[in-house]
C-alpha positions as CSV (number, residue, x, y, z in Angstrom):
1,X,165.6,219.1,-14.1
2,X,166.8,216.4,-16.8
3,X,169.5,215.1,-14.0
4,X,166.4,214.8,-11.6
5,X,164.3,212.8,-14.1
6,X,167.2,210.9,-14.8
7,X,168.2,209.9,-11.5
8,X,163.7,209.3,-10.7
9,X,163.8,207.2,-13.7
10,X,166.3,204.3,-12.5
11,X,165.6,204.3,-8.7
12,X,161.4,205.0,-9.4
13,X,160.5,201.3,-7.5
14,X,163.2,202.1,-4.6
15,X,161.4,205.8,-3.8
16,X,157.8,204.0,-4.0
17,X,158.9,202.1,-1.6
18,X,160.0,204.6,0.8
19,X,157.0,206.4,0.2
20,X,155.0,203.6,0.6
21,X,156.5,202.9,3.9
22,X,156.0,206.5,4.9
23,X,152.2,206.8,4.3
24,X,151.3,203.4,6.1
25,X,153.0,204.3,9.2
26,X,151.1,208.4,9.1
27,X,148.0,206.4,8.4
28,X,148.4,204.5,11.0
29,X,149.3,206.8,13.8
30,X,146.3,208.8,12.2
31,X,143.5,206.0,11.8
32,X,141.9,207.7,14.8
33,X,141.5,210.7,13.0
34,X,140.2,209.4,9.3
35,X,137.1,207.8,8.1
36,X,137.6,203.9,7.5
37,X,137.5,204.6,3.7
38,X,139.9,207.2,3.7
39,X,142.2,205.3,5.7
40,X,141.8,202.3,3.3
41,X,142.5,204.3,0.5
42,X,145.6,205.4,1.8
43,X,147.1,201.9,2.6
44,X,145.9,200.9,-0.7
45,X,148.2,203.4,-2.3
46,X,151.1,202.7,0.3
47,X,150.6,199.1,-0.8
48,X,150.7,199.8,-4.4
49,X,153.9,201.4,-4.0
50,X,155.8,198.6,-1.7
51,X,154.6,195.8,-4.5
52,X,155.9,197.8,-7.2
53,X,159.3,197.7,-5.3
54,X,159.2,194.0,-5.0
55,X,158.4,193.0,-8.9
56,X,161.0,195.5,-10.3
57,X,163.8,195.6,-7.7
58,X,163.6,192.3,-4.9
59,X,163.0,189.9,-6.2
60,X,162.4,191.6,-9.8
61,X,161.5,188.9,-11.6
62,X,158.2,190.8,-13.2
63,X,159.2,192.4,-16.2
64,X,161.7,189.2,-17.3
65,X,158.5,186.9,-16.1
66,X,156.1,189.1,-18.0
67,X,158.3,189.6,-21.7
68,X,159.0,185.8,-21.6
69,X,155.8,184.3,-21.1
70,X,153.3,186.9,-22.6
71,X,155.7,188.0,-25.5
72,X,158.3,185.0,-25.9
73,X,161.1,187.6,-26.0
74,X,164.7,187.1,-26.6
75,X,166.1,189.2,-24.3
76,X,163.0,188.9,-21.5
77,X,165.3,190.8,-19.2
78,X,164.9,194.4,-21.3
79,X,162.8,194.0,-24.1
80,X,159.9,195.2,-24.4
81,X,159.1,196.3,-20.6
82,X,161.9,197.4,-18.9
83,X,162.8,200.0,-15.9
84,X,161.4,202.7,-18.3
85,X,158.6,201.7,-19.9
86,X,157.5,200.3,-16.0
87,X,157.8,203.5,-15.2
88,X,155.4,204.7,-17.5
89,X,152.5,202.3,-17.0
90,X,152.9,202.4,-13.4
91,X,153.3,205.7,-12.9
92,X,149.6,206.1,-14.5
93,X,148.5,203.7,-12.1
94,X,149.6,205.6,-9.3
95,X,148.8,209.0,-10.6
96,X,145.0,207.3,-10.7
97,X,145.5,206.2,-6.7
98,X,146.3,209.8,-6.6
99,X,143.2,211.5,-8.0
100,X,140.7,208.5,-5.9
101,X,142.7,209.2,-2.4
102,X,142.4,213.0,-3.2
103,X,138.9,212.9,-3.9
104,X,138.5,210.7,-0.9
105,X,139.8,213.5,1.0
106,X,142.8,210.9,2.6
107,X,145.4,213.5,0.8
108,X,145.7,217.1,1.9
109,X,144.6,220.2,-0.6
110,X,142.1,222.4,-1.5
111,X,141.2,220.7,-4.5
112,X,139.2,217.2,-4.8
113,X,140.4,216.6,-8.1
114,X,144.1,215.9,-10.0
115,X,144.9,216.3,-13.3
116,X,147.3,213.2,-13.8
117,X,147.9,213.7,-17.4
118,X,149.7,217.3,-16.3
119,X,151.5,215.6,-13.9
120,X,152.8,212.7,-16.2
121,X,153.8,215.4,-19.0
122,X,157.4,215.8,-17.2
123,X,157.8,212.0,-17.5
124,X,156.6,211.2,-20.9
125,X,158.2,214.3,-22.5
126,X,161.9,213.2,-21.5
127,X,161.5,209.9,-22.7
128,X,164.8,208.0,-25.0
């Protein structure tokens, strides 16, 4: 499991992005099918991922962007966000698109609710 997390933890952004891909195409060739809200909901989460690709992996430039100008680091390109601690705050953000296209119904499952903080606790508990 620790090689799994591993492996999640430096290519997280390049995964969102397939994933990303893969719900706006089945939300698309199922708009038919879904209430307007629920298909929005969906894209919006597809989105999500796809950006997340673009500021960490092409171009990339967010995290060295966002330590140099909002904490004048001197090494902007690791410290103090970096792949890991990306990973952490956007992974909340996601787990929260989660629960809101669950409990729009636009994700399969019984129930209508998530608990994101159990599905973080993998994550969090493997951190370096």
């Amino acid at each position: 499991m620790a090689r799994v997390i591993d492996i999640y933890r430096r290519q997280w952004p390049r995964l969102g992005a397939v994933i990303g891909m893969a719900v706006a195409v089945a939300t698309a060739l199922s708009t038919g099918k879904r209430a307007r809200p629920r298909a929005l909901s969906a894209l919006n989460f597809g989105v999500l991922l796809v950006h997340q690709y673009e500021e960490y992996v092409d171009p990339g430039w967010f995290h060295g962007k966002f330590n140099e100008g909002l904490f004048k680091s001197q090494t902007p390109r690791n410290y103090p966000l970096n792949t890991n601690t990306a990973l952490c705050v956007s992974g909340r953000g996601v787990v929260g698109q989660i629960d809101t296209a669950h409990a729009l119904g636009s994700l399969p499952g019984g129930a209508r609710t998530l608990d994101s903080n159990a599905m973080l606790a993998p994550w969090l508990a493997h951190q370096v």
